[in-house]
C-alpha positions as CSV (number, residue, x, y, z in Angstrom):
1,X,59.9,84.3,121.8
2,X,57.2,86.4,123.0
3,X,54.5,85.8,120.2
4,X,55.2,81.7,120.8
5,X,54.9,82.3,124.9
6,X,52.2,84.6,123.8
7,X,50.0,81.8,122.1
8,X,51.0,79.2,124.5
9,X,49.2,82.1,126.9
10,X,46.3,81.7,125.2
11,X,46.6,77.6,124.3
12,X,46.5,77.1,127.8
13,X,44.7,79.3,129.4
14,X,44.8,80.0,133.5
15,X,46.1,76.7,134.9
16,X,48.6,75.2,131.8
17,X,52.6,75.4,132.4
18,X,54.7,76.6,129.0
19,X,58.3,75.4,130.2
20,X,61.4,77.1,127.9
21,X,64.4,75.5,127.8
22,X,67.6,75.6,125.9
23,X,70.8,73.6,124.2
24,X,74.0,75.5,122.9
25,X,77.1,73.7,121.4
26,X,79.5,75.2,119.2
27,X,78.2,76.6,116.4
28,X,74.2,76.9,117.6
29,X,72.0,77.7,120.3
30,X,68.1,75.9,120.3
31,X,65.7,77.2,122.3
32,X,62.6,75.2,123.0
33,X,59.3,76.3,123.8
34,X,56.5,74.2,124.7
35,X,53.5,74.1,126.6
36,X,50.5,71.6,127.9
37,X,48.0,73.2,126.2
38,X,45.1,71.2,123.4
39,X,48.4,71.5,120.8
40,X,48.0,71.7,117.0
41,X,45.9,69.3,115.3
42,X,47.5,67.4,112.8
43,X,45.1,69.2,110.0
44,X,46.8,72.4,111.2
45,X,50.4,71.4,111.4
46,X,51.9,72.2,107.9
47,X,49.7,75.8,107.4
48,X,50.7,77.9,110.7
49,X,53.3,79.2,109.1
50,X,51.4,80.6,106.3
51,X,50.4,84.1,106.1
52,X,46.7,84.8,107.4
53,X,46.3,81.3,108.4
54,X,44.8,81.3,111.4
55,X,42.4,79.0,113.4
56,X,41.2,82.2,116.3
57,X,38.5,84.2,115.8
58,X,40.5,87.3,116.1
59,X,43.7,86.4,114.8
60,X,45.2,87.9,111.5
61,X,47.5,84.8,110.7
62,X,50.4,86.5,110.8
63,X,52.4,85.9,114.2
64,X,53.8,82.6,113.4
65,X,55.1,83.9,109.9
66,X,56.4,87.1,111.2
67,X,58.3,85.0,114.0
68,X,59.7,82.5,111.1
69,X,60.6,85.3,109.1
70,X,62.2,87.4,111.9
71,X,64.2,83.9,112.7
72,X,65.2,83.1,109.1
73,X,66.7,86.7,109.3
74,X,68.7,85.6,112.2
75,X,69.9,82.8,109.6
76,X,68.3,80.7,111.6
77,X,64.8,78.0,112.2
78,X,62.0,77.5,113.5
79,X,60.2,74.2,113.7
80,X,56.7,72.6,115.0
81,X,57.9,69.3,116.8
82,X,56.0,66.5,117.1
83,X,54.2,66.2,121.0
84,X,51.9,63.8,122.6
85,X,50.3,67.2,123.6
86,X,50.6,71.1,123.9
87,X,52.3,72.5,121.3
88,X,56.7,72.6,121.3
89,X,58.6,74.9,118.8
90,X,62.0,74.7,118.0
91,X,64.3,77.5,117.2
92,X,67.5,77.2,116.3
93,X,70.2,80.1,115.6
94,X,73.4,80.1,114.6
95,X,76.5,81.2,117.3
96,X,78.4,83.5,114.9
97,X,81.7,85.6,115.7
98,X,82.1,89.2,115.1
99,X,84.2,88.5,111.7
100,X,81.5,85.7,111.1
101,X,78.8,89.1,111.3
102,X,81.5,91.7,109.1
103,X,81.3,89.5,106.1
C-alpha cells in the first residue's frame, strides 16, 4: 500500500486526490487504490511490473515488483485496471483462518 499511495504522490502531484477503497466477502478482501493523476500509458501498462522498468528519472524499477511480489507472498494479486484516467490497482488477498495458515 504505501509504495502505490507513494507513486500516486508523485502521479499527481500537489492538487490530485488518490481515493482507497475496499470490498471483502467470504473468502477475500480487494483493496483498491486509484488516483486522478496522468495514469499509465497504454505502451507502459504490461512492463511496470518488470524489474528495473521504470519511466522516472530516479527510479530503480523495482517498487511495483517488490509490491507484486510481497502480494503474491500473501497468496494473493495485484492488478493494473483499466481507467479513463489516473492510475487504479487492484489487490486482492485471500481471508484465511488460523488452521487455513498451520497447514
Amino acid at each position: 500500500m504505501l509504495n502505490l499511495t507513494l507513486n500516486s504522490m508523485e502521479a499527481i502531484g500537489t492538487k490530485g486526490t488518490i481515493t482507497v477503497n475496499y470490498t471483502k466477502d467470504d473468502t477475500t478482501l480487494s483493496l483498491l487504490v486509484s488516483d486522478d493523476g496522468p495514469g499509465i500509458s497504454s505502451k507502459h501498462r504490461d512492463k511496470i511490473f518488470e524489474p528495473f522498468y521504470t519511466t522516472k528519472k530516479k527510479g530503480t524499477g523495482l517498487g511495483l515488483t517488490v509490491t507484486k511480489k510481497l502480494i503474491e507472498n500473501l497468496f494473493g494479486y495485484i492488478e493494473l485496471l483499466p481507467s479513463r484516467g489516473g492510475a487504479r490497482f487492484k489487490i486482492t488477498l485471500p481471508i484465511l483462518t488460523v488452521s487455513e495458515l498451520k497447514r
